[in-house]
N, C-alpha and C positions, 0 to 999 in steps of 0.2 A: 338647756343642756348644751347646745352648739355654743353659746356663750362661755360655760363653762372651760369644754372641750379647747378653745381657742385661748382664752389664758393660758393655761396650762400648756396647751404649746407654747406658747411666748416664755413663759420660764423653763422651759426644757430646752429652748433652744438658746439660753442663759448658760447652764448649767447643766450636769451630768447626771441628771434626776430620771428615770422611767415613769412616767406615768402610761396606766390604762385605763379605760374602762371597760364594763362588761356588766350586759343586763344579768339583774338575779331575781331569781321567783319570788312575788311578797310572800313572807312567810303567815298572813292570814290564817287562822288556827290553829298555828301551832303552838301546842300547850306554854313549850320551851321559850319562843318568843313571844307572846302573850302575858304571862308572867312575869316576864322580865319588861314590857312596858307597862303592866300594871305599876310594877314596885316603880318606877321612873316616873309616872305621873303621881305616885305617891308622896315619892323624893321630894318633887317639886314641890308640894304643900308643906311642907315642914317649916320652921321657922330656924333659924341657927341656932337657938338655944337646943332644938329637937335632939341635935345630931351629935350619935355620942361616937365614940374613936376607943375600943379594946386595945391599945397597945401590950407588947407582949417582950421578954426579951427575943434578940437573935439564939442565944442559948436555950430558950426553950422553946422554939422552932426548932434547933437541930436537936435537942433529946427528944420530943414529940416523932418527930420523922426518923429519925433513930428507930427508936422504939418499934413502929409502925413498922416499918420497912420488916425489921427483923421478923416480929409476929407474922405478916405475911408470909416471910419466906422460909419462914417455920412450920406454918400451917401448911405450905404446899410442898414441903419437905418429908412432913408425915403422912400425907396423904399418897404420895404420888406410889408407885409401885416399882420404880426405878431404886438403883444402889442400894440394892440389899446389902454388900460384903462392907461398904461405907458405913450403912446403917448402924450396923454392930458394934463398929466403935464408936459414934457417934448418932444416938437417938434423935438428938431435939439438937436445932442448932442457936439457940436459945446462948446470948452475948452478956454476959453480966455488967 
């Protein structure tokens, strides 16, 4: 680590870059990282033929999210018990 730490100063003292460090708890049972190093040693065993790539357009990333967002704020639109006198003239805020 002191070796580390000592590079790292040497190009900071190059250049305008911050470096830190700081211990952090091993995350040891945590489901969330657990998981996520299961699938990574899985990763590794694949062969490149494995590995497949969903491409999607950008268009239908922003109608997706579109969409989404709206339902959301539609649902918590109807729900909420706020702006009744709004309400009346608009029920559902529903974007066609």
């Amino acid at each position: 680590m002191h070796q580390i730490k000592s590079l790292f100063k040497q190009i900071t003292n190059f250049s305008k870059v911050y470096v830190s460090f700081n211990w952090v708890k091993g995350h040891s049972e945590n489901y969330g990282n657990d998981s996520a190093d299961l699938l990574a040693k899985h990763g590794c065993t694949l062969s490149y033929n494995d590995i497949q790539y969903d491409f999607v357009p950008l268009s239908y990333v922003k109608k997706f999210l579109r969409t989404e967002t709206i339902n959301k704020w539609d649902n918590q639109w109807i729900s909420t018990m706020k702006g009744n006198t709004t309400k009346s003239f608009f029920q559902q805020l529903k974007v066609a």
